[in-house]
N, CA, C and O atoms as a DFTB+ gen file, in Angstrom:
552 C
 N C O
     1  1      -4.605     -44.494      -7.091
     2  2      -4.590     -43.628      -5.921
     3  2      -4.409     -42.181      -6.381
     4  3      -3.613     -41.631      -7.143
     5  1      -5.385     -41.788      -5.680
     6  2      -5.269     -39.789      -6.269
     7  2      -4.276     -39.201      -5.616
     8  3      -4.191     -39.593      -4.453
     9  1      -3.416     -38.327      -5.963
    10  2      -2.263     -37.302      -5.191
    11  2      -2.878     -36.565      -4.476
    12  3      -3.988     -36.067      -4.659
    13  1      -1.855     -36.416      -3.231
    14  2      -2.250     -35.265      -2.277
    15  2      -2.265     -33.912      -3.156
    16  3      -2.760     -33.036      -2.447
    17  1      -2.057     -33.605      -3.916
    18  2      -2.031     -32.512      -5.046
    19  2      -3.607     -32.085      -5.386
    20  3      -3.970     -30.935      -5.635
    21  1      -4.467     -33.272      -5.342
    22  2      -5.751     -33.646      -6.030
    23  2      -6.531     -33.119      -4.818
    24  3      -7.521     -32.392      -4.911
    25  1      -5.920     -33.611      -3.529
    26  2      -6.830     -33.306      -2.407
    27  2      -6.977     -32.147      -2.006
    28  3      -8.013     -31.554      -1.705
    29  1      -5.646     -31.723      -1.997
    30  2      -5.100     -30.548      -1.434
    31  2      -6.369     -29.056      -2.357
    32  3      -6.763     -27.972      -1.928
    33  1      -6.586     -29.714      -3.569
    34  2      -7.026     -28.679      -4.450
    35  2      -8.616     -28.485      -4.331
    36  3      -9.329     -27.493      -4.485
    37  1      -8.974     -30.209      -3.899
    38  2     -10.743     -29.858      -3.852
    39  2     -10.727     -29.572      -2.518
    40  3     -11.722     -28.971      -2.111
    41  1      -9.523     -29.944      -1.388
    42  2      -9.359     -29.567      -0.028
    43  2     -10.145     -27.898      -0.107
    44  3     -11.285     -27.552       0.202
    45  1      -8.908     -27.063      -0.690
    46  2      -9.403     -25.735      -0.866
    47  2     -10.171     -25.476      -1.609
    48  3     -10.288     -24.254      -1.524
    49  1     -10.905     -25.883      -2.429
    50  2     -12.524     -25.712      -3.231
    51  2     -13.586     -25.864      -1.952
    52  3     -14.306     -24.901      -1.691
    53  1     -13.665     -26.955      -1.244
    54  2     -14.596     -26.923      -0.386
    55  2     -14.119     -25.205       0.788
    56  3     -14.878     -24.291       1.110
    57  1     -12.609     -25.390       1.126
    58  2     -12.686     -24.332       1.922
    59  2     -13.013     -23.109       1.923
    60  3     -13.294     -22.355       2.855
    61  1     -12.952     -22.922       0.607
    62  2     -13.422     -21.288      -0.117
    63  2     -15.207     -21.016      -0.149
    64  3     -15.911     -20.073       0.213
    65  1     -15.486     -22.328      -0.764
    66  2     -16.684     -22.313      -0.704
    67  2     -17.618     -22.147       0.652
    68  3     -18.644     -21.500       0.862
    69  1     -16.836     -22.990       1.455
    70  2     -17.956     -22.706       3.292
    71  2     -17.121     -21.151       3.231
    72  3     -17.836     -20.217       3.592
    73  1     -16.200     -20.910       2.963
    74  2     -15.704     -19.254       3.559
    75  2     -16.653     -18.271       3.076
    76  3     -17.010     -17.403       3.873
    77  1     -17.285     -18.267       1.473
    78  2     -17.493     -17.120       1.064
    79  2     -19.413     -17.646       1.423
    80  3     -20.232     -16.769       1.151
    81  1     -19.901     -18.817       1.915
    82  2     -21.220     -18.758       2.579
    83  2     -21.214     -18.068       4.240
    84  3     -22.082     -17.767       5.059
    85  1     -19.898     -18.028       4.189
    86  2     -20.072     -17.546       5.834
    87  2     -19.829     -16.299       5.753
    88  3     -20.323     -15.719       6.720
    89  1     -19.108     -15.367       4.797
    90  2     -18.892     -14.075       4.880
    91  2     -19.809     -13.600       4.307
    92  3     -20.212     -12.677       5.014
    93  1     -20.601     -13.704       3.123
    94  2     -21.644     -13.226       2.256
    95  2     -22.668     -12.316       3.507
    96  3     -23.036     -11.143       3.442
    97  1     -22.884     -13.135       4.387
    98  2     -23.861     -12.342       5.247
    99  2     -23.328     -11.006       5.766
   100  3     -23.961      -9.984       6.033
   101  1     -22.242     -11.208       5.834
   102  2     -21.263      -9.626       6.663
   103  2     -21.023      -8.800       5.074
   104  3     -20.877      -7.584       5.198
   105  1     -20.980      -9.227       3.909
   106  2     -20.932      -8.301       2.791
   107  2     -19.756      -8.443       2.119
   108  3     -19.392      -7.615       1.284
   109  1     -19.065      -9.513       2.431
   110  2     -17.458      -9.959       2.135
   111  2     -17.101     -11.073       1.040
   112  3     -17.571     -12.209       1.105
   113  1     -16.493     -10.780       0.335
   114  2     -16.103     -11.926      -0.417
   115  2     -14.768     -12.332       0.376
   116  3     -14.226     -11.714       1.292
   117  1     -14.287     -13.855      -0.386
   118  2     -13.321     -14.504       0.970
   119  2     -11.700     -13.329       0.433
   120  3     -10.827     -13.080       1.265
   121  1     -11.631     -12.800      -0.994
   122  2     -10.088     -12.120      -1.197
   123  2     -10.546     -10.704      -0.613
   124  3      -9.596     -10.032      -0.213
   125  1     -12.214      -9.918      -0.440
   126  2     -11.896      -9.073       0.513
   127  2     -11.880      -9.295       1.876
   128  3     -11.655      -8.422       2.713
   129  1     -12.063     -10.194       2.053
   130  2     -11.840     -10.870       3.437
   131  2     -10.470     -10.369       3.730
   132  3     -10.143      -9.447       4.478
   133  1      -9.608     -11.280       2.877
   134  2      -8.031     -11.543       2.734
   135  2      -7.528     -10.352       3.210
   136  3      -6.900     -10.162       4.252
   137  1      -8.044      -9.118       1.877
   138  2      -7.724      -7.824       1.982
   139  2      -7.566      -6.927       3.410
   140  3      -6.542      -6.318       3.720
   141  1      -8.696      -6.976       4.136
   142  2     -10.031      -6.358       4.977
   143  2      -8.589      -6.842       6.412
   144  3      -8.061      -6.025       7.166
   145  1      -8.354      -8.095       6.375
   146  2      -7.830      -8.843       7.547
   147  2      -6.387      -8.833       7.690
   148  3      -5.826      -8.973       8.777
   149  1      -5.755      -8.655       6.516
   150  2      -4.292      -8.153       6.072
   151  2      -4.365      -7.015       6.421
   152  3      -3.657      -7.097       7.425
   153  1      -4.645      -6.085       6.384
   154  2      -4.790      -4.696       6.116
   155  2      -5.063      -4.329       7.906
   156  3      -4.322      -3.397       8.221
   157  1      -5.737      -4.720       8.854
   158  2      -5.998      -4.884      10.027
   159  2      -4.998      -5.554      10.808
   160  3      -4.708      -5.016      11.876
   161  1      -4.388      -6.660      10.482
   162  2      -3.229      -7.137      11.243
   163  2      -1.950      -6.288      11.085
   164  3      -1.083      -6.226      11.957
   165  1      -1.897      -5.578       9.792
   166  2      -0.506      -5.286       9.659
   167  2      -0.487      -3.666      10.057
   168  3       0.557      -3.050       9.846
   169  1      -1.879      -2.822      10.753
   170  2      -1.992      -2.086      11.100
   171  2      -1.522      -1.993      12.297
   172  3      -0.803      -1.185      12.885
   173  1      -2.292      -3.401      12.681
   174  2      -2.222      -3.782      14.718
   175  2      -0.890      -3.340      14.920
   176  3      -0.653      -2.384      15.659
   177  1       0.194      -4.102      14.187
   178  2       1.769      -4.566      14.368
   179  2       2.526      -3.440      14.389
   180  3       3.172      -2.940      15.310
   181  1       2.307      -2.968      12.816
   182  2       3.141      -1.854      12.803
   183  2       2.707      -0.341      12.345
   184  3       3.546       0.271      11.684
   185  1       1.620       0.232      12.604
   186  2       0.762       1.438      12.150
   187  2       0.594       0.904      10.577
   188  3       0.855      -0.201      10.100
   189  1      -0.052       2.360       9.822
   190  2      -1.174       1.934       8.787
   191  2       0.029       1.433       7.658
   192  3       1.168       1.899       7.626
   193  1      -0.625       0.142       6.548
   194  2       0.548      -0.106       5.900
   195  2       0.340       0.680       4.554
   196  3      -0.484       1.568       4.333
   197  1       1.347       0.109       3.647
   198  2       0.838       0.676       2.342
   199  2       0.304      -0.466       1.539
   200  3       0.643      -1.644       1.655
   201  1      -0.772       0.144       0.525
   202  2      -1.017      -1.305      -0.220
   203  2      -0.243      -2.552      -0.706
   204  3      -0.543      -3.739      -0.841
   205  1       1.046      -1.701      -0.949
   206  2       2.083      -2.773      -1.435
   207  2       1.903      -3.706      -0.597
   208  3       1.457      -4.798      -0.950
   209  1       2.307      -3.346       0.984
   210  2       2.257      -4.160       2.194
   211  2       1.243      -5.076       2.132
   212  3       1.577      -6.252       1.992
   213  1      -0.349      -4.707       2.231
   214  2      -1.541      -5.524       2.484
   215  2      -1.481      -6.331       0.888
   216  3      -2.490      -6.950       0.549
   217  1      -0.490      -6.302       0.113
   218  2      -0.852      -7.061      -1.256
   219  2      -0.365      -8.119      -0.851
   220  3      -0.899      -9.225      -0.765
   221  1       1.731      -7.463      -0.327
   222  2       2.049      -9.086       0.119
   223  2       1.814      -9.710       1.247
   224  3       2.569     -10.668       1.410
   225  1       1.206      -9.570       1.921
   226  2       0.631      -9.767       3.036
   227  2      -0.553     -10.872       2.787
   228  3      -0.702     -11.871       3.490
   229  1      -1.328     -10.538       1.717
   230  2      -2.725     -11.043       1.524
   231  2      -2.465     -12.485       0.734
   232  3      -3.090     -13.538       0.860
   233  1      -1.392     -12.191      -0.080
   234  2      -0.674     -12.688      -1.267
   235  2      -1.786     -12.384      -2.253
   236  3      -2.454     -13.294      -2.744
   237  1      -1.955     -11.305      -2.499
   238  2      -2.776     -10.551      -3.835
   239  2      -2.031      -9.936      -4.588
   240  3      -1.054      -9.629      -3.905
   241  1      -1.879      -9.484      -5.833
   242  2      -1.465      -8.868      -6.846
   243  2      -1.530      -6.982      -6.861
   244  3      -2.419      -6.341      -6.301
   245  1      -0.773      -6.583      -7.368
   246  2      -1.071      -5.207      -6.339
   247  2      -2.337      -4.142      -7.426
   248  3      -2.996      -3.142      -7.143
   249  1      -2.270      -4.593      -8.120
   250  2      -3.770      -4.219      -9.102
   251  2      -5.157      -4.989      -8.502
   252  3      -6.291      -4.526      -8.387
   253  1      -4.818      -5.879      -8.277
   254  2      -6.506      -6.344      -7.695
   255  2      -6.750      -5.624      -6.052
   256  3      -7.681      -5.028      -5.510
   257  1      -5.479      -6.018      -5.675
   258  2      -5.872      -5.154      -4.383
   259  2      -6.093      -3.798      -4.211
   260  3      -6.989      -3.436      -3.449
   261  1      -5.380      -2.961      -4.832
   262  2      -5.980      -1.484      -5.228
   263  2      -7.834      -1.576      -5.199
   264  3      -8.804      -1.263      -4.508
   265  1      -7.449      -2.247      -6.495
   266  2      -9.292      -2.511      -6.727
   267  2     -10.290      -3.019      -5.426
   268  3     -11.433      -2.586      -5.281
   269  1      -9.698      -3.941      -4.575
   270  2     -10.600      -4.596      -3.837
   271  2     -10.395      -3.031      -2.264
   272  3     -11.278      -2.708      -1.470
   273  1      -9.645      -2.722      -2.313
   274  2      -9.217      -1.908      -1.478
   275  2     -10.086      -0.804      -1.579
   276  3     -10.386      -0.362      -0.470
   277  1     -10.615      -0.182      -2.568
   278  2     -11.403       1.012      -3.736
   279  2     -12.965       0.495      -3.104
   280  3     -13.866       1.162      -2.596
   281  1     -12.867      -0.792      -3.341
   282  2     -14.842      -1.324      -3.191
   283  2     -14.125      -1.346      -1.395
   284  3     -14.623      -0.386      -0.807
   285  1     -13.563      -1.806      -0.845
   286  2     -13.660      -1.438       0.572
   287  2     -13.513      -0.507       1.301
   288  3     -13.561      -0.579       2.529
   289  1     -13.321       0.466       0.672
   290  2     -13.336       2.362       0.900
   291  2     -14.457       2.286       1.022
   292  3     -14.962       2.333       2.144
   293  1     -15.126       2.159       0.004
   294  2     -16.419       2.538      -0.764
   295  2     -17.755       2.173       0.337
   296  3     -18.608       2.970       0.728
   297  1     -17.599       0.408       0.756
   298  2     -18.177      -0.040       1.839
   299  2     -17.784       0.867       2.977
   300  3     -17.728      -0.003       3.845
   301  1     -17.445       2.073       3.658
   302  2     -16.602       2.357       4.448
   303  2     -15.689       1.420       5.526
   304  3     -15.741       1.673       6.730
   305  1     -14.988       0.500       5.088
   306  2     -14.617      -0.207       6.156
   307  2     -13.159       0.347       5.989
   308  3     -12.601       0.462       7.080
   309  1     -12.408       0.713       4.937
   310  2     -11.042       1.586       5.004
   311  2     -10.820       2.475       4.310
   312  3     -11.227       2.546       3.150
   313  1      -9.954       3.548       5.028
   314  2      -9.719       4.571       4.539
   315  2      -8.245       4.841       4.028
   316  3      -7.347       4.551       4.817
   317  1      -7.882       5.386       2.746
   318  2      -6.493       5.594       2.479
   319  2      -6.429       7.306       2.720
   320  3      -7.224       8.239       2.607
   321  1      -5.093       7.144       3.093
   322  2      -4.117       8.315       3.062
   323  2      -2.686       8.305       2.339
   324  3      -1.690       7.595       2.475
   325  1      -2.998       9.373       1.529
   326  2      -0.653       9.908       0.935
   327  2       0.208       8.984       1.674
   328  3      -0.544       8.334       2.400
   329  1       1.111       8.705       1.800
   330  2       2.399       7.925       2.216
   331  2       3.264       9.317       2.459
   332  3       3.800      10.008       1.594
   333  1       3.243       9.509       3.793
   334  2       4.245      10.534       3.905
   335  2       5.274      10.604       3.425
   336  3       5.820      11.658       3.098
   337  1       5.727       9.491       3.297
   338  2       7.435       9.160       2.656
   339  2       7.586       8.759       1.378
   340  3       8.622       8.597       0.734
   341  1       6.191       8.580       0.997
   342  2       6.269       8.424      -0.919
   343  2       4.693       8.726      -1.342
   344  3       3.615       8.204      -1.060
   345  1       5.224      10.115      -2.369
   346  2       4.135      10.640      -2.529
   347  2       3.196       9.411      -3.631
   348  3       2.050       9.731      -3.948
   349  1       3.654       8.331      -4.042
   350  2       3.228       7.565      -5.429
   351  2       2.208       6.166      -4.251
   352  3       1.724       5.255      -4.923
   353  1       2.024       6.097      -3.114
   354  2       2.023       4.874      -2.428
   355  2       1.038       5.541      -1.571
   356  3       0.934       6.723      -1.240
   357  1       0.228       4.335      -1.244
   358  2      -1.128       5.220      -0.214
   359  2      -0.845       4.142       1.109
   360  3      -0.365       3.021       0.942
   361  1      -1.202       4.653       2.334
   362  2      -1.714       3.881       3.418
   363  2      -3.022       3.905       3.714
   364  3      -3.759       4.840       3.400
   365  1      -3.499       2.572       4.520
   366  2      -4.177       2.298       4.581
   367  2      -4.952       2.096       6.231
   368  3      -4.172       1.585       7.035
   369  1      -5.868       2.315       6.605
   370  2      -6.311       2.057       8.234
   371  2      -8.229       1.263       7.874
   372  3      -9.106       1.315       7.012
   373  1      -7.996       0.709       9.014
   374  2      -9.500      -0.052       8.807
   375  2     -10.284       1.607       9.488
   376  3      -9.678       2.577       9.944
   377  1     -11.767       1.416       9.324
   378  2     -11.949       2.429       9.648
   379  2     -12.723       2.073      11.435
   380  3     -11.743       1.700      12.079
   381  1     -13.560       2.054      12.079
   382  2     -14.492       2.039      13.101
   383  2     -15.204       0.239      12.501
   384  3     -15.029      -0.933      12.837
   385  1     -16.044       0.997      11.459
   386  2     -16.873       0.132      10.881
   387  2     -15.850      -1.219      10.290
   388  3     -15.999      -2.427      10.475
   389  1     -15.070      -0.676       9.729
   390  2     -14.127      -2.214       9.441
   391  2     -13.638      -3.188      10.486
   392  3     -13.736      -4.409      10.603
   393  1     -13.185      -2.415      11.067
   394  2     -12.538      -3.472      12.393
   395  2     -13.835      -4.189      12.743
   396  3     -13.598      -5.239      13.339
   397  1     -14.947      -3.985      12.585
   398  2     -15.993      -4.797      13.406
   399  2     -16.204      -5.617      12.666
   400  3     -16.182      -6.795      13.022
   401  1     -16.472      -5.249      11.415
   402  2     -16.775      -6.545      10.367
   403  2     -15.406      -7.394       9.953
   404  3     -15.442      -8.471       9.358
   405  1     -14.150      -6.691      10.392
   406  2     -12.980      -7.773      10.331
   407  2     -13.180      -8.638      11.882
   408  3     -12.708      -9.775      11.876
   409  1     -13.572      -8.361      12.656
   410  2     -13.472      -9.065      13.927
   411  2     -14.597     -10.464      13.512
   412  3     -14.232     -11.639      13.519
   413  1     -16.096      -9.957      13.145
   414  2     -17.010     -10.890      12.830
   415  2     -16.098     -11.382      11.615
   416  3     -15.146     -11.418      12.394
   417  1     -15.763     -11.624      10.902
   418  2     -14.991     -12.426       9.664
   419  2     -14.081     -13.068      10.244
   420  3     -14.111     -14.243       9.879
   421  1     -13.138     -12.823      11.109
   422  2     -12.020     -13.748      11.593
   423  2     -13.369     -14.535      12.413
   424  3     -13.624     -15.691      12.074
   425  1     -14.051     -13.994      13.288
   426  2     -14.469     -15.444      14.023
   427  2     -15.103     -16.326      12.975
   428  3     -15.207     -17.512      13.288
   429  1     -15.551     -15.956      11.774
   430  2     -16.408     -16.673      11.010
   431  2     -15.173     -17.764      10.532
   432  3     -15.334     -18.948      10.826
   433  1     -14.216     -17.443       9.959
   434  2     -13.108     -18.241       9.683
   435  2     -12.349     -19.132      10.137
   436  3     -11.765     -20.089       9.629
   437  1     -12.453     -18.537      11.582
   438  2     -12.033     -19.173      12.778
   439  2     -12.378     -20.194      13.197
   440  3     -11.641     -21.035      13.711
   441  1     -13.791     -20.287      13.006
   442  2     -15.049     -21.416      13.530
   443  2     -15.075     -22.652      12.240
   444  3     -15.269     -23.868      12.230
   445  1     -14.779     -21.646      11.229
   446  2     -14.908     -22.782       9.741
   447  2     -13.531     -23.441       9.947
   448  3     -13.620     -24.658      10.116
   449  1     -12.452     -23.012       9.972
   450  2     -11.300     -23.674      10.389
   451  2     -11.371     -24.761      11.095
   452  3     -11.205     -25.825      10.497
   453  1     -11.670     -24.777      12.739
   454  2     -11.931     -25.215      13.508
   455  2     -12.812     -26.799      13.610
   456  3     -12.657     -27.891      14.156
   457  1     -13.798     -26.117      12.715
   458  2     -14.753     -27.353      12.171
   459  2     -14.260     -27.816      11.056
   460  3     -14.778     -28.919      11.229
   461  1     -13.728     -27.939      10.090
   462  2     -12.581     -28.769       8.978
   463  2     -11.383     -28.879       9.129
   464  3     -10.798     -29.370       8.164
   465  1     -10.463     -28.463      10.434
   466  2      -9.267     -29.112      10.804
   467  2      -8.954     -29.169      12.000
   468  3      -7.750     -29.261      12.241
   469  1      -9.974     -29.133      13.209
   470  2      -9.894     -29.478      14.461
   471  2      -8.557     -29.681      14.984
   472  3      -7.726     -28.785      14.836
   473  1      -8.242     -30.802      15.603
   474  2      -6.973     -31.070      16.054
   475  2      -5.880     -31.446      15.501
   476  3      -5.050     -32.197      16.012
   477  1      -5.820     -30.883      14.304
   478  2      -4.767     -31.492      13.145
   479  2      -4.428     -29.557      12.984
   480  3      -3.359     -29.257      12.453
   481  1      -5.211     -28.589      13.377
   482  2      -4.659     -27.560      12.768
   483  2      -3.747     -27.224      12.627
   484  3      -3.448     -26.717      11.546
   485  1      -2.625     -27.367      13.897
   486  2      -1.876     -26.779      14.374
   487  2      -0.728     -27.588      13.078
   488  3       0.033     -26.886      12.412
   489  1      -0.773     -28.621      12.962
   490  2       0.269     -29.595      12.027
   491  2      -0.032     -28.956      10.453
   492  3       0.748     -28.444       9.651
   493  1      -1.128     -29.147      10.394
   494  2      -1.764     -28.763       9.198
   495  2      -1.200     -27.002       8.667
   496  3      -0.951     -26.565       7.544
   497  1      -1.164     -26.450       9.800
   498  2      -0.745     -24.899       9.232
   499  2       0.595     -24.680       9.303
   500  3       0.987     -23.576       8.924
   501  1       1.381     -25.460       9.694
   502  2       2.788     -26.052       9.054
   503  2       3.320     -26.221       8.236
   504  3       4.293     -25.666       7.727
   505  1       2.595     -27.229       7.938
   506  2       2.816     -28.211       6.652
   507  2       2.314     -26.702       5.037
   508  3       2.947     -26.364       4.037
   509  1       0.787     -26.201       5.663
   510  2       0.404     -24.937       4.639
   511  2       1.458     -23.952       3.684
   512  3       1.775     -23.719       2.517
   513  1       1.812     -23.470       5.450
   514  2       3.454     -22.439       5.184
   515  2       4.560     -23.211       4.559
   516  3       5.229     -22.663       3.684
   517  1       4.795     -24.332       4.894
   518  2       5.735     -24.753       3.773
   519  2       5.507     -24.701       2.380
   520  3       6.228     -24.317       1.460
   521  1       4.270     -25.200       2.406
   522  2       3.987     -25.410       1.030
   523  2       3.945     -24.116       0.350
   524  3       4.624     -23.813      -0.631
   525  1       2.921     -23.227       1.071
   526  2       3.042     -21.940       0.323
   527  2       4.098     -20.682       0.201
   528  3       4.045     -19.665      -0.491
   529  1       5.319     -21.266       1.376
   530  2       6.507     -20.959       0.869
   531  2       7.663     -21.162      -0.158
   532  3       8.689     -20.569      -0.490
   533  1       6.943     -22.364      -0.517
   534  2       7.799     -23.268      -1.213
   535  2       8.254     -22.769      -2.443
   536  3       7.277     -22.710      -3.190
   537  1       9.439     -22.318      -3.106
   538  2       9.634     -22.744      -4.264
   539  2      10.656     -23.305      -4.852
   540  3      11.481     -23.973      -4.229
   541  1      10.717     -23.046      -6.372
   542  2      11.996     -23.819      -6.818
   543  2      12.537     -23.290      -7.491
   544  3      12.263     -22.319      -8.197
   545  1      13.961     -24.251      -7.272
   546  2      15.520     -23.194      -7.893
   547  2      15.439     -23.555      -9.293
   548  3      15.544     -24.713      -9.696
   549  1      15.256     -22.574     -10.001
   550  2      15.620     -22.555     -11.450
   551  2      16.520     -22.053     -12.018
   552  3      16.623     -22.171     -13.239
């Protein structure tokens, strides 16, 4: 018998894979997705964040997200600004054009979700957060 460990892993191989066929058309890979959608929620909540924020937020590393953040300038979908309160730290805002292609990406995600965990989601994104909260005392 294979471990839920085993499943759990080609679980998310297949999920990445339908994610980044469904974003490719909007111009997205699924961690600028991550980026793009972090960066937009944590705007909604609490005004523009700083990258630090959209790193842990995304759960990205704060060097790749810089980087992925740089090619999503670039796409114009966000724009950084100084950190009023620390000149070393930038904020971040989706721009016009981002929010639209973050809106088409959540529904794209939304729908892929939907169709690979239907009525189990709600248990299923439970069980996720535990897991990806999880760690251990060493």
């Amino acid at each position: 018998m294979l471990s839920a460990g085993f499943w759990l892993h080609h679980a998310a191989l297949t999920w990445r894979a339908e994610l980044d066929a469904r974003l490719r058309p909007l111009g997205l890979t699924p961690t600028q997705f991550m980026v793009l959608a972090t960066a937009g929620w944590l705007e909604h909540v609490d005004g523009p964040p700083t990258q630090q924020q959209v790193a842990d937020g995304a759960g990205t590393d704060r060097q790749m997200t810089s980087r992925v953040i740089r090619v999503l300038q670039d796409q114009g979908l966000i724009t950084r600004q100084a950190n009023e309160s620390n000149a070393r730290s930038l904020r971040v805002s989706l721009t016009p054009k981002g929010r639209a292609v973050a809106r088409d990406a959540i529904e794209q995600a939304q729908s892929l979700d939907e169709q690979l965990f239907g009525s189990a989601a709600s248990g299923l994104r439970a069980t996720f957060r535990d897991i990806a909260e999880f760690r251990t005392s060493e």
